[in-house]
N, C-alpha and C positions, 0 to 999 in steps of 0.2 A: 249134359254135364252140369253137377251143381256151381254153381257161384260160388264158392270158396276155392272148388279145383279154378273156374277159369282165374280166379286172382293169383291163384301160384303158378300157374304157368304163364301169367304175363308176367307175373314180377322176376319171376326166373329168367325169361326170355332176354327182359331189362336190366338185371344183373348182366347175362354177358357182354352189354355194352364197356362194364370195365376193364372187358379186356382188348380195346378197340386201339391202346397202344402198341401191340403187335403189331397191325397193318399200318401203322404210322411210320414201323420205320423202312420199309418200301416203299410207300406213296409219295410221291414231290409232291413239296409243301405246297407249290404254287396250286397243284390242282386240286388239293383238299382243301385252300382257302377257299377256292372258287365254289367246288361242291359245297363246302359247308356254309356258303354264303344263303345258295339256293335251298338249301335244307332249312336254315330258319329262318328264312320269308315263309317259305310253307308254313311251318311249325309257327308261326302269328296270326297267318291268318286262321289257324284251326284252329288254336288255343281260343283265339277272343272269339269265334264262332263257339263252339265250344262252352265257353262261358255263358253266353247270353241266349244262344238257342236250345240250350240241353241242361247243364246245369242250373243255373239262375228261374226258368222255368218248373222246372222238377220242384226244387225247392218252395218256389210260391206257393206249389200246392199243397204243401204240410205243413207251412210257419208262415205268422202274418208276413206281411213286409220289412219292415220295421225288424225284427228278427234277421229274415233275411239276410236284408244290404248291411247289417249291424256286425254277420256271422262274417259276410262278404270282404267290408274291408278289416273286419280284423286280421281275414286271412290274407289280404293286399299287405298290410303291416308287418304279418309276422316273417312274411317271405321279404320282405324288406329287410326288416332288422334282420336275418339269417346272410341275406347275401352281402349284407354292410359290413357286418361285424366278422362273421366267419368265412366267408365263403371266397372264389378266386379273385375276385374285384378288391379286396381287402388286402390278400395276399401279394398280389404282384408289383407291392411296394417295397415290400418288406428284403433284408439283404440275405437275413441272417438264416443258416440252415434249419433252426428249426420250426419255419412256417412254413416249409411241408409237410410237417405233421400235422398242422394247423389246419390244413390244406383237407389232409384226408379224413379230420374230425370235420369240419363242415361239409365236407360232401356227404360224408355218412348222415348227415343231419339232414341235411338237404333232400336226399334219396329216400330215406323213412319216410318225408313227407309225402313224395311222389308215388311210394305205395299207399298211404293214405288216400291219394286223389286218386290212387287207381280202384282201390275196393271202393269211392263212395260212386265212379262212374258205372261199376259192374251193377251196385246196387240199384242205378237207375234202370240198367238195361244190359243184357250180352255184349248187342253190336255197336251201343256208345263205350263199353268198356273193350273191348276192341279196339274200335278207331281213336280211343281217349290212349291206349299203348303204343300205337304208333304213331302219334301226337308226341309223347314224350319221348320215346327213343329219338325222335327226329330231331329232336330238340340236346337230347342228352349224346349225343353222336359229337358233333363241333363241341361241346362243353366238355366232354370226357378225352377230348384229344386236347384242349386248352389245358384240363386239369392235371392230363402228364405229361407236357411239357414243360410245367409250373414246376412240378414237383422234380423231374428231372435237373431242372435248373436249378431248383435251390441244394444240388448236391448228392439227391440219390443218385443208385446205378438204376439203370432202363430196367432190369429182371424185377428191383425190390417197386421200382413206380409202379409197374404193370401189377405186382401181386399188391400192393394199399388200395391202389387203384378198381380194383376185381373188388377187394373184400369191403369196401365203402359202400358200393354197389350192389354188393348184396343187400344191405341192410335196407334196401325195396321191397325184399320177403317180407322181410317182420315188420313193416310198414302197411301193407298190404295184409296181412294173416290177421294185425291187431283192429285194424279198421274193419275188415269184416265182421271179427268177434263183437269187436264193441257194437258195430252198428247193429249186429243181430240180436243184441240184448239188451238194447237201448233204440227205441224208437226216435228220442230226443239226442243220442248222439248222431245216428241219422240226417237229420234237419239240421243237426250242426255243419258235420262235416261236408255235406255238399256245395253249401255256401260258400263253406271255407275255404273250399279245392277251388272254387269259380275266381274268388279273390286272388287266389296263389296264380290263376291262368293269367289275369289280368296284369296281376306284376312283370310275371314273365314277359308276358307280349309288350309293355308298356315300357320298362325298362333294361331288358335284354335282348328282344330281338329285333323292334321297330328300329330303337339306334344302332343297330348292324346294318341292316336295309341302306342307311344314308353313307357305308363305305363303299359304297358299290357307284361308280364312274360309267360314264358316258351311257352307252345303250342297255347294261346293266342295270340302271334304275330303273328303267323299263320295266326290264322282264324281270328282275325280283318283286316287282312292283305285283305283276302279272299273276305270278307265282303264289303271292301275297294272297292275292283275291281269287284263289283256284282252293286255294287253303281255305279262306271264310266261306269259298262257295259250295266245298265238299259237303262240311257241315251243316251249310240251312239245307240241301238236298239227302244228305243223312236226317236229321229229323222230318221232312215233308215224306221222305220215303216211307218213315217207320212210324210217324205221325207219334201217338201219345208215347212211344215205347222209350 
């Protein structure tokens, strides 16, 4: 299967995450907190594996250094400034009905990104673009059930959250479609975006899911902890597996 199909079928796969407030509204909340505690301890420790054994490597081998870590934390920054300004950490201060709209313009922004890092992982490899989808979905599962009941609250009905929520999430296709195209006609968008995507893993891990990890009480810390380092440990035994690939 070419690399362009497998990128549409993960970012397709990733879109149906927005529609994951369906099952929210049967799940008790206390067990989805729980699961989705465990989910992004995983999803840290994969991400920053992730980063520094698969991307950040790849990388070094097309662009000095310098380059590199230059590509790396811009894309630390720009995932910064997106989750500062627009995204649901911004939002869930706000009273007034219309920063769920808000809501669902930064997710869409957000989610483009995340096809971005998905085409530049494919571009490394099949099975790091594989495991880099289920890296994100794991990550974007708890996030997408925060983002509609964000939106929810700020006065939609459930039917309209679930469809902004769905159509934000798409916009991982054309996230993913453009990053392939670029990258295949641009050798230098290439060596950008990899970097880029590694910086974006690092934010995440550094300030969204490591500070989740410290809600979690008594023998919980533990085993997210655990969980944590099963995630980073997937990763280095993914690349010692597949070695250069």
């Amino acid at each position: 299967m070419e690399v362009v199909l497998w990128i549409l079928l993960a970012t397709i796969v990733d879109s149906l995450v927005g529609l994951i407030g369906v099952f929210s509204l049967w799940v008790k909340e206390k067990v989805m907190k729980r699961a989705s505690l465990y989910l992004m301890s995983f999803a840290g420790g994969a991400l920053l594996g992730g980063a520094f054994f698969h991307l950040l490597p790849e990388a070094l081998q097309q662009s000095p250094a310098f380059s590199v870590f230059a590509y790396a934390v811009l894309g630390f920054i720009v995932f910064q400034l997106l989750e500062t300004y627009l995204h649901w950490h911004f939002c869930k201060e706000c009273d007034a009905k219309p920063y769920s709209y808000l809501m669902v313009i930064g997710d869409a922004l957000h989610n483009t990104i995340d096809g971005l890092v998905i085409a530049a992982s494919f571009i490394v490899s099949i099975p790091f673009g594989i495991i880099t989808t289920i890296i994100i979905i794991a990550h974007e599962v708890p996030q997408e059930l925060g983002i509609f009941g964000t939106i929810v609250y700020g006065g939609q009905k459930k039917e309209k959250a679930i469809i902004y929520s769905f159509l934000a999430q798409t916009t991982c296709v054309i996230g993913g479609l453009a990053g392939y195209y670029l990258g295949g006609a641009s050798g230098a968008f290439s060596a950008f975006l990899i970097p880029f995507a590694a910086g974006g893993f690092l934010y995440i891990t550094a300030a969204d899911l490591i500070p989740q990890m410290h809600d979690a009480k008594g023998g919980e810390k533990i085993s997210t902890f655990v969980v944590y380092l099963v995630g980073l440990a997937m990763m280095v035994a993914l690349k010692l597996y597949f070695g250069g690939a």
